[in-house]
VEXMAR-166166 format. One record per residue (C-alpha): residue number from 1; residue in one letter; x, y, z. Coordinates in steps of 0.2 Angstrom, whole numbers, plus 5000, padded with zeros to 4 digits. Layout:
BEGIN
+-------+------+------+------+------+
: kemar : loro :   c1 :   c2 :   c3 :
+-------+------+------+------+------+
:   NUM :    A :    X :    Y :    Z :
...
+-------+------+------+------+------+
***
This chain:
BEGIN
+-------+------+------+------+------+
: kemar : loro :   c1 :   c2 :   c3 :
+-------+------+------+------+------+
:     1 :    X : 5000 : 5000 : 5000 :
:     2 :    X : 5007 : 5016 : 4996 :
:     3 :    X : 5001 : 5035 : 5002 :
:     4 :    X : 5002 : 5049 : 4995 :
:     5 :    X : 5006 : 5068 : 5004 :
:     6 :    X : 4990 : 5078 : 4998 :
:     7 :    X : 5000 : 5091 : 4989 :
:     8 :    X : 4987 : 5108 : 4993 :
:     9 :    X : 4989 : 5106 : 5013 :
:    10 :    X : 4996 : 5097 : 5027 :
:    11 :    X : 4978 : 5093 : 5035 :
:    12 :    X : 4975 : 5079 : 5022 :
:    13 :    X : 4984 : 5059 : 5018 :
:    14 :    X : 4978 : 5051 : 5003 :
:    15 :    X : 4980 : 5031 : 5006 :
:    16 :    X : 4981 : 5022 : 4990 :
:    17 :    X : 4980 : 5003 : 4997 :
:    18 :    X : 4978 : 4992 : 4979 :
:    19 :    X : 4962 : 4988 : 4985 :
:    20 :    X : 4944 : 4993 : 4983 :
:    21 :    X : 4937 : 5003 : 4996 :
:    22 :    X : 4918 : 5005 : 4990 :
:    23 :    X : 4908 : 4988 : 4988 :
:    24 :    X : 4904 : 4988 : 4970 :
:    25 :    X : 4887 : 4987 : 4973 :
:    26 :    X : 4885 : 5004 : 4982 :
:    27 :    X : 4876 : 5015 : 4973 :
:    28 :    X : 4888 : 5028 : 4976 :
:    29 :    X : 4906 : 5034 : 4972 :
:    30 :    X : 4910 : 5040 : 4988 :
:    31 :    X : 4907 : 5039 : 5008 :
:    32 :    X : 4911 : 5052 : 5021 :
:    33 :    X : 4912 : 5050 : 5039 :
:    34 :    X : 4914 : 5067 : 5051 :
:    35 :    X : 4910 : 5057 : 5070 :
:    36 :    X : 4912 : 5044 : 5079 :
:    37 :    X : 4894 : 5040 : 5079 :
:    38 :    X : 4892 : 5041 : 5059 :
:    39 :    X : 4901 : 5028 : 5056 :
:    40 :    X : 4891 : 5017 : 5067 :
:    41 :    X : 4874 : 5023 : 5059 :
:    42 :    X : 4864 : 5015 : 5043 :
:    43 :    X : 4866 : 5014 : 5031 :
:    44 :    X : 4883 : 5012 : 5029 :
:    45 :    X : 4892 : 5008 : 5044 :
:    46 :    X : 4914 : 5007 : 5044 :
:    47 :    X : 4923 : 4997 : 5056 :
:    48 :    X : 4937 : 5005 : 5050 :
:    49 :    X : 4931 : 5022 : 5049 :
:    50 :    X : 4925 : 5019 : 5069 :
:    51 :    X : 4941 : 5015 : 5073 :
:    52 :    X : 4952 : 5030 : 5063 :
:    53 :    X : 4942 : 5042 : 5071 :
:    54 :    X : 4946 : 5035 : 5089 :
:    55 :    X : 4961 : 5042 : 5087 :
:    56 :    X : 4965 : 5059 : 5095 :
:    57 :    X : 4967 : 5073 : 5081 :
:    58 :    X : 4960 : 5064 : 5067 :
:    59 :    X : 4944 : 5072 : 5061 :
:    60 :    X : 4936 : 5065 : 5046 :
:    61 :    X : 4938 : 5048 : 5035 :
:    62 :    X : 4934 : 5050 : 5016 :
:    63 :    X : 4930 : 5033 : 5005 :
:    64 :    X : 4934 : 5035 : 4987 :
:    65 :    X : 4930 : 5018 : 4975 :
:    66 :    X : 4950 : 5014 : 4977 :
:    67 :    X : 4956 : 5027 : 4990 :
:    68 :    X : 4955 : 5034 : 5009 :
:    69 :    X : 4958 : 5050 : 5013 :
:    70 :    X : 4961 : 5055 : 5034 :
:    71 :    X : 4960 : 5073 : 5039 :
:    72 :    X : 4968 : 5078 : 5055 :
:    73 :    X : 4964 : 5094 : 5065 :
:    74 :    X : 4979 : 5106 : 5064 :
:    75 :    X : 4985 : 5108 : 5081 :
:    76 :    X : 4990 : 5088 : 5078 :
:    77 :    X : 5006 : 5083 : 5070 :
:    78 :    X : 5006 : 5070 : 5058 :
:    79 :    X : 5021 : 5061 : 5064 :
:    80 :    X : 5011 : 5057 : 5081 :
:    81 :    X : 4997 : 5048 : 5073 :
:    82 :    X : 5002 : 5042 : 5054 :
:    83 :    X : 5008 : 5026 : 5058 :
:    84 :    X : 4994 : 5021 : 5069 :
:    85 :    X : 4982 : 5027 : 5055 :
:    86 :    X : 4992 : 5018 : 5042 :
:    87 :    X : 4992 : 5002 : 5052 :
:    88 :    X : 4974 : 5002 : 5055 :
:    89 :    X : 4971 : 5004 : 5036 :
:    90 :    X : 4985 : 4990 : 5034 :
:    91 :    X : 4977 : 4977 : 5046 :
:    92 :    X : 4960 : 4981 : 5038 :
:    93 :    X : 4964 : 4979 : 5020 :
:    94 :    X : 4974 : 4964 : 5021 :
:    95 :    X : 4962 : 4955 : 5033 :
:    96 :    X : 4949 : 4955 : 5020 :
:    97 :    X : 4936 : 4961 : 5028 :
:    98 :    X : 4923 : 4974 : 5022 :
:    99 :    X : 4927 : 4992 : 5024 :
:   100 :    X : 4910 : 4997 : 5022 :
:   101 :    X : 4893 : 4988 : 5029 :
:   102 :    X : 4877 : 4990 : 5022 :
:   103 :    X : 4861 : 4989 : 5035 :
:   104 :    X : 4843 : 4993 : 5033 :
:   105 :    X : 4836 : 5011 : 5038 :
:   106 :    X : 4842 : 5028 : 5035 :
:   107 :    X : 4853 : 5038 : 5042 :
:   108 :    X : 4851 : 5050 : 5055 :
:   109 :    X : 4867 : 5056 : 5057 :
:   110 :    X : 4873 : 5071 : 5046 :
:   111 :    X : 4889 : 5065 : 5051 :
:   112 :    X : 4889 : 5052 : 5036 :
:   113 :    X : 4886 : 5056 : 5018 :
:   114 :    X : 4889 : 5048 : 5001 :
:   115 :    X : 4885 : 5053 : 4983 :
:   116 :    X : 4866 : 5060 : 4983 :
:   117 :    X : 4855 : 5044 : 4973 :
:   118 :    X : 4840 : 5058 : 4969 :
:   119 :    X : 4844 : 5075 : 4961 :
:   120 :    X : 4843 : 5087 : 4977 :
:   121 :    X : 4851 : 5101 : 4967 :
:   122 :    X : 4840 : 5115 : 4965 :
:   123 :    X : 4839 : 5127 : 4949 :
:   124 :    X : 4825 : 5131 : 4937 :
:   125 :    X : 4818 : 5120 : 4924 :
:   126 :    X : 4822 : 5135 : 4911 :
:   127 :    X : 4841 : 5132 : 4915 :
:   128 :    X : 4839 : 5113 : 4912 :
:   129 :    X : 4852 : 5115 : 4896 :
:   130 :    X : 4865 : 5126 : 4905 :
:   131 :    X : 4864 : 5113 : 4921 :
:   132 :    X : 4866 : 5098 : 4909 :
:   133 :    X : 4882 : 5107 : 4901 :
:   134 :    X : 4889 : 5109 : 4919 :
:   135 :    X : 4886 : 5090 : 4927 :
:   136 :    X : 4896 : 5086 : 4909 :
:   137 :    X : 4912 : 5095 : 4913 :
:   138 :    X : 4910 : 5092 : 4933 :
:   139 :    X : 4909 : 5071 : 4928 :
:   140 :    X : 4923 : 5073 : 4913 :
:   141 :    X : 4934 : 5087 : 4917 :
:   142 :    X : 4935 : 5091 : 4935 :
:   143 :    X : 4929 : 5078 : 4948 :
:   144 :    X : 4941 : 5065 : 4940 :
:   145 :    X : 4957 : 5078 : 4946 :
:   146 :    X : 4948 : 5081 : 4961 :
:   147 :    X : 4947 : 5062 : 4967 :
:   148 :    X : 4965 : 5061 : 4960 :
:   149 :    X : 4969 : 5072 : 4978 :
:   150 :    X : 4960 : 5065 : 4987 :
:   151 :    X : 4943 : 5071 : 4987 :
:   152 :    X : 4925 : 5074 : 4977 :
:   153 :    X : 4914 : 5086 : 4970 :
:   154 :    X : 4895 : 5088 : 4970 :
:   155 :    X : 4883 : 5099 : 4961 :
:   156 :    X : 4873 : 5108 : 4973 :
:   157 :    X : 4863 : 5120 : 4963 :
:   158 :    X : 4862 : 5133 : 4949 :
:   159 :    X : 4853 : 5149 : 4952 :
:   160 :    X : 4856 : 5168 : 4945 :
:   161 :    X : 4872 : 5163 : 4938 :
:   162 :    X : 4879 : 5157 : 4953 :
:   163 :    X : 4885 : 5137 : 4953 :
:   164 :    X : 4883 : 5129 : 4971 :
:   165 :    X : 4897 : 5117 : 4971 :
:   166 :    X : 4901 : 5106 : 4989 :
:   167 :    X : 4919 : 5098 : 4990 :
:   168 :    X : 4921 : 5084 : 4999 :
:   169 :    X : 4938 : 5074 : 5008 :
:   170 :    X : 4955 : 5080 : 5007 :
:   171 :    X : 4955 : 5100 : 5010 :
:   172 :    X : 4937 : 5099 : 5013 :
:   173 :    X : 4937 : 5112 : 5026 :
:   174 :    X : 4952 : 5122 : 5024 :
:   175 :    X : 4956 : 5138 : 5016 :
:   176 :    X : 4965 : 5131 : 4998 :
:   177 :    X : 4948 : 5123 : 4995 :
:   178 :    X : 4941 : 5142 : 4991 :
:   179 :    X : 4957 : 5144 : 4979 :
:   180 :    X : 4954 : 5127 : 4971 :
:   181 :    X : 4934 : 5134 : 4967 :
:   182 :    X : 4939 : 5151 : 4962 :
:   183 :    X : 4955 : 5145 : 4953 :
:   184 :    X : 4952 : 5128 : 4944 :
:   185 :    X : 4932 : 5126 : 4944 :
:   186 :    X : 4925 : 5143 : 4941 :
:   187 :    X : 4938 : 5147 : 4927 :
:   188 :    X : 4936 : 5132 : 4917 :
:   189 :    X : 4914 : 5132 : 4921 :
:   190 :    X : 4915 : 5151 : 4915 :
:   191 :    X : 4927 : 5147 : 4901 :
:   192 :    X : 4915 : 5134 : 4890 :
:   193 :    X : 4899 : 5141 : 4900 :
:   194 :    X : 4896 : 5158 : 4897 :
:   195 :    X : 4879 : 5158 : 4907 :
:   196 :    X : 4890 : 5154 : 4923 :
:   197 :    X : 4896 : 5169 : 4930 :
:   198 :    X : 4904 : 5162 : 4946 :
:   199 :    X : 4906 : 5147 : 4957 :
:   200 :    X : 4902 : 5148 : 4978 :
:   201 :    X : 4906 : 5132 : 4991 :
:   202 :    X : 4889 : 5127 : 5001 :
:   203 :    X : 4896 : 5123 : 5018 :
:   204 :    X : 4889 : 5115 : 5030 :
:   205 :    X : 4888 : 5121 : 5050 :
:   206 :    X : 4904 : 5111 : 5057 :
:   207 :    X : 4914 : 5115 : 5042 :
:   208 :    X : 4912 : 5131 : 5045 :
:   209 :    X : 4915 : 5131 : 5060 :
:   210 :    X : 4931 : 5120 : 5057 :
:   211 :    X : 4938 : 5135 : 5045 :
:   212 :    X : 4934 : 5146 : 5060 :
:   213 :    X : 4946 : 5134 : 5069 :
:   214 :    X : 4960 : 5132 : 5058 :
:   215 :    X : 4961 : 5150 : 5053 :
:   216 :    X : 4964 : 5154 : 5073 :
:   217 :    X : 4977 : 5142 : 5073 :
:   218 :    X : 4985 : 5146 : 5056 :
:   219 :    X : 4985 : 5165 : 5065 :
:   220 :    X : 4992 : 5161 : 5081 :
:   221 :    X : 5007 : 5152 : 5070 :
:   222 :    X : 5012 : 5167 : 5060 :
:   223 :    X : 5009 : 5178 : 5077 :
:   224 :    X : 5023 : 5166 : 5085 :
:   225 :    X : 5034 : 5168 : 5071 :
:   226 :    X : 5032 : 5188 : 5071 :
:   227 :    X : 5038 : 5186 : 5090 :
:   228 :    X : 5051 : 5176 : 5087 :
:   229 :    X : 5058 : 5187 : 5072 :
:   230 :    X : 5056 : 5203 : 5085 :
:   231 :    X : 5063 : 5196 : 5099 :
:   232 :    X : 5081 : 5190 : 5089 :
:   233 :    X : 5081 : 5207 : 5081 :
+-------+------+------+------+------+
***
């Protein structure tokens, strides 16, 4: 099994372990788990999942059809818990057991998420054309870079312009995830598309909250590293 560094931030590991992840009759192409008790709830409980997010500092587990992606909160160094989290995803693989469950009933638990079955997005019927255009060069263009770090990409909604996009897994809830929109997505939707005039991140209430976070930390870094460069002056 190899891993690979994700290359936009320190908060993400990509594992690659040779193996599938996703059972291949899971009508998704991806699985999410922010808690503890997600990964417990129908209907797609992880063993492994429960048991990377028992460890201290590790805040979110991402299921790709072939990868995993862990996400640590940034006050935790990644020397301290990779290779617990890399042996856990070692034992699991190699022991054959399932990565994922599937039990009756639904979840309850907004703590566990995968690739929405019905079409939740929300835009008019007049825009129907312009939406089609856009799903085409999400599924061929852009997702397939995006789970190459790491992560996934859903279509959220098209109103007034305005593409609601939600990015999910590696860098899901750090800043480099507002350049990857505005940079990469918005430029190449706004290229082929003229109708689309701009692309916006739907968040949801712990991830905001988690950017809250990690922007404090990332300010009391560079306020240590000002008081250190004064105080050698």
């Amino acid at each position: 099994m190899s891993t690979l560094l994700y290359h936009h931030t320190t908060m993400a590991l990509k594992f690659l372990p040779n193996h599938p992840i996703l059972p291949a009759s899971l009508p998704t192409s991806f699985l999410e788990y922010l808690s503890p008790r997600s990964t417990l709830s129908p209907p797609h409980p992880s063993p492994l999942a429960s048991r990377l997010l028992s460890i201290d500092g590790v805040t979110s587990v991402f299921y790709g059809t072939d990868f995993i992606t862990v996400t640590k909160s940034p006050d935790v160094n990644w020397a301290h818990i990779k290779p617990e989290v890399f042996s856990l995803i070692t034992e699991a693989v190699t022991s054959g057991e399932p990565i994922v469950n599937t039990t009756s009933g639904e979840s309850t638990d907004a703590g566990q998420s995968g690739g929405e079955q019905e079409d939740t997005a929300e835009y008019d019927e007049k825009d129907a054309e312009v939406v089609g255009m856009i799903r085409e060069l999400l599924e061929t263009r852009i997702r397939p870079a995006i789970q190459e770090d790491g992560g996934d990409i859903e279509f959220r909604g098209f109103k007034e312009g305005m593409v609601s996009l939600k990015l999910r897994g590696a860098c899901r809830t750090c800043d480099s995830s507002t350049v990857t929109l505005r940079n990469g997505i918005e430029n190449m939707l706004m290229h082929y598309i003229e109708e689309v005039k701009g692309v916006q991140q739907v968040l949801d209430p712990e991830e905001e909250i988690a950017i809250k976070e990690f922007a404090k930390f990332e300010e009391k870094l560079k306020q240590g590293k000002n008081d250190a460069a004064t105080e050698g002056i």
